[in-house]
C-alpha distance (Angstrom), angle and dihedral (degrees) to the residues before:
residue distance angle dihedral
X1 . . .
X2 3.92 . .
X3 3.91 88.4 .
X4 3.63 93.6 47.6
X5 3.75 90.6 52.0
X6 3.81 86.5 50.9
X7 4.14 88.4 68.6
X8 3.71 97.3 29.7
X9 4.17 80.1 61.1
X10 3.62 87.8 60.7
X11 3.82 109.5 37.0
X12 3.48 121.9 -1.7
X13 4.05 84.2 -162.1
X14 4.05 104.6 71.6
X15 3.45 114.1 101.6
X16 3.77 121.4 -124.0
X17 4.10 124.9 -138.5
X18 4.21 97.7 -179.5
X19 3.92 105.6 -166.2
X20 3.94 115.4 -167.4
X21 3.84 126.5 156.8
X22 3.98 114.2 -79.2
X23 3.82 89.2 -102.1
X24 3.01 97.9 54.0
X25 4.07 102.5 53.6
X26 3.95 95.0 76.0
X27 3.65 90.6 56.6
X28 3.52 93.2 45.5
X29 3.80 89.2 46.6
X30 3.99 94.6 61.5
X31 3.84 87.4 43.1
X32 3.74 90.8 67.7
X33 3.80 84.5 39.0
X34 4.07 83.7 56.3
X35 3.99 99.4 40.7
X36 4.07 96.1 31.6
X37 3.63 80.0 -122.4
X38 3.85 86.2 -178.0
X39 4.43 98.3 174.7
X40 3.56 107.9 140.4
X41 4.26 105.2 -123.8
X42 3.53 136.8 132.1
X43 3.86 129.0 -117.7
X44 3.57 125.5 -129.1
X45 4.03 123.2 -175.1
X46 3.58 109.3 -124.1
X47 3.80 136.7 -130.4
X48 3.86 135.8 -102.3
X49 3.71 86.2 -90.2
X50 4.02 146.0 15.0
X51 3.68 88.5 -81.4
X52 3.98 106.5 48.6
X53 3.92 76.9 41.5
X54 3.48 90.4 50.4
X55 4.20 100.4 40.2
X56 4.06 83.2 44.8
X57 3.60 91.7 57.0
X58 4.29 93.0 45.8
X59 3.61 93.2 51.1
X60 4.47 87.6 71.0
X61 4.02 79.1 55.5
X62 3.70 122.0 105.1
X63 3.76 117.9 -135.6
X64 4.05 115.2 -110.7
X65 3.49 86.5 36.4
X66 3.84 131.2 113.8
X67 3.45 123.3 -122.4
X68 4.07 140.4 -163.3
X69 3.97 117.3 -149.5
X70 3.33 92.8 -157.8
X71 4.40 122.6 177.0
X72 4.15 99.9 -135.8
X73 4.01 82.4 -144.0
X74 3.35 84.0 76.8
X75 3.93 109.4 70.4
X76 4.09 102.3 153.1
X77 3.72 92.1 67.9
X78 3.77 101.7 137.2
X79 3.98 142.1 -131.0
X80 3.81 81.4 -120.3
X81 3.75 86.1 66.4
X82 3.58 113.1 31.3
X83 4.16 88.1 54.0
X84 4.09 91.7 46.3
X85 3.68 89.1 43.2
X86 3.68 104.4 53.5
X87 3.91 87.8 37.3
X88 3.79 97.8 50.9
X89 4.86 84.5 45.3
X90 4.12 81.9 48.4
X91 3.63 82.7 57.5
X92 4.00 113.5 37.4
X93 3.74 103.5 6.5
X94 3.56 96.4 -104.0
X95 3.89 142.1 50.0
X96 3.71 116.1 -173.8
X97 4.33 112.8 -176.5
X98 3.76 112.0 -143.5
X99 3.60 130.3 166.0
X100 4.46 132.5 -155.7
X101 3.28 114.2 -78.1
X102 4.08 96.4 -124.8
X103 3.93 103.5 -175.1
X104 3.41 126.9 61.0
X105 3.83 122.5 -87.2
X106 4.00 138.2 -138.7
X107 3.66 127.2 178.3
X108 3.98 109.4 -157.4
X109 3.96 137.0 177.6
X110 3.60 92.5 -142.7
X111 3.85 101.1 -88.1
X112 4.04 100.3 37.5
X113 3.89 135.6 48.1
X114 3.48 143.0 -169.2
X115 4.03 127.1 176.5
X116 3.93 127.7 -112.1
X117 3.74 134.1 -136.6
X118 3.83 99.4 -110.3
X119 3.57 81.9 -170.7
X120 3.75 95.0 85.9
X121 3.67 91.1 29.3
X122 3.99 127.5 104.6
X123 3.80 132.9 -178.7
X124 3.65 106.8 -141.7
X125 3.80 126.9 -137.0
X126 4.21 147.3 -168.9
X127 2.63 152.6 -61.0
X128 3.87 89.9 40.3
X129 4.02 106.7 -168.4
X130 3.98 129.1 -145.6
X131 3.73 141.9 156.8
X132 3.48 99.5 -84.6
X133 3.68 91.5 -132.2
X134 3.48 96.7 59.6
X135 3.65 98.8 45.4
X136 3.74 99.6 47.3
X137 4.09 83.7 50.2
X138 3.88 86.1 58.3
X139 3.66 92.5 49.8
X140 3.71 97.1 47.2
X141 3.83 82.0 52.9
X142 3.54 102.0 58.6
X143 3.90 133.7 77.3
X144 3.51 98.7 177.6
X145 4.00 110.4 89.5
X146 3.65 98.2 -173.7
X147 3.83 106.3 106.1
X148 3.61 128.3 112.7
X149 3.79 93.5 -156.1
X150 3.98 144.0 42.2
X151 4.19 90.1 -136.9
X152 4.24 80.1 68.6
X153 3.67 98.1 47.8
X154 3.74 91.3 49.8
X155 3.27 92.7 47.2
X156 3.74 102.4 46.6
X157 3.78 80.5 59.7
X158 3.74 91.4 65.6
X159 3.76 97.5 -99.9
X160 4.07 121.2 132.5
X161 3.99 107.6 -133.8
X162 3.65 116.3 -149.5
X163 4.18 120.6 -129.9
X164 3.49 133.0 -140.5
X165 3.87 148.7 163.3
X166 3.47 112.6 -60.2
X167 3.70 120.7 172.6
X168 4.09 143.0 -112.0
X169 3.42 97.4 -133.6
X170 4.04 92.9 59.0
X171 3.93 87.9 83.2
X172 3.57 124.1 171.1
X173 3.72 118.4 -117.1
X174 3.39 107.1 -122.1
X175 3.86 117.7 127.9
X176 4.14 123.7 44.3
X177 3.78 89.6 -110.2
X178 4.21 91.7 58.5
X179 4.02 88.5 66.6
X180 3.82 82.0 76.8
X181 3.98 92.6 67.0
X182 3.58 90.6 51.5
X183 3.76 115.7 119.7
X184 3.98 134.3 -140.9
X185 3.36 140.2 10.4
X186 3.67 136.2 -72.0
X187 4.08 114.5 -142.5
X188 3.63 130.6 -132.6
């Protein structure tokens, strides 16, 4: 509910497809009951993993239309963003958000390391933004179902995706402790 708020702050217009697994829906259907979370959007039962969830979720999507991929565990996504984002995919196709990597890196096998250049490095955020025409192409192109992103399945489809400044406060709620650096309010 925090990350819809987070586009409903910027245009009350977009329209909102919310995919979760099948489970999950009846819980989430007395939670609006409980917050009068009253935000017009549809609900789609997701896949086995981020992609079927993903490629479920694009099929409610008009062609010529853009489109945000955005995680729900991450609700501070800004205005900033959203506006940039959607601007930069009207544009190029794509617009992926990535920030600096700011601590040092080290890849490993397990038993060895060596260190990385974080200088060419970039952790890559949502909502990552596309023509929706082009990215539900890519997805009816791959078989594969092991990415963690969009920006990789459009790209494994031969398309170039276009980066931009993404922010450090859009964090992804992973850990107990990140509910802490969530913003806002939810009312009753």
């Amino acid at each position: 509910m925090h990350t819809f708020d987070a586009f409903i702050n910027t245009d009350e217009a977009y329209n909102y497809v919310l995919v979760l697994s099948e489970s999950m829906i009846p819980f989430w259907e007395v939670l609006c009951i409980k917050y009068k979370f009253a935000v017009k959007h549809q609900i789609v039962a997701g896949g086995s993993t981020r992609f079927h969830s993903v490629k479920n979720g694009l099929e409610k999507i008009p062609d010529g239309a853009l489109v945000a991929i955005h995680d729900g565990v991450r609700p501070n996504v800004s205005k900033r963003l959203i506006n940039e984002g959607f601007n930069l995919a009207g544009k190029t196709g794509s617009a992926i958000p990535v920030i600096k990597v700011t601590d040092s890196v080290r890849e490993t096998d397990g038993v060895n390391s060596k260190p990385l250049s974080r200088q060419s490095l970039r952790l890559v955020q949502t909502p990552q933004f596309f023509q929706s025409t082009l990215i539900k192409q890519a997805y009816s192109r791959i078989s594969e179902t092991n990415f963690t992103d969009d920006a990789t399945v459009y790209e494994q489809t031969g398309y170039t995706v276009t980066l931009f400044e993404g922010e450090g406060a859009n964090i992804k709620v992973t850990f107990k402790e990140n509910l802490g650096m969530v913003g806002g309010e939810l009312s009753n």
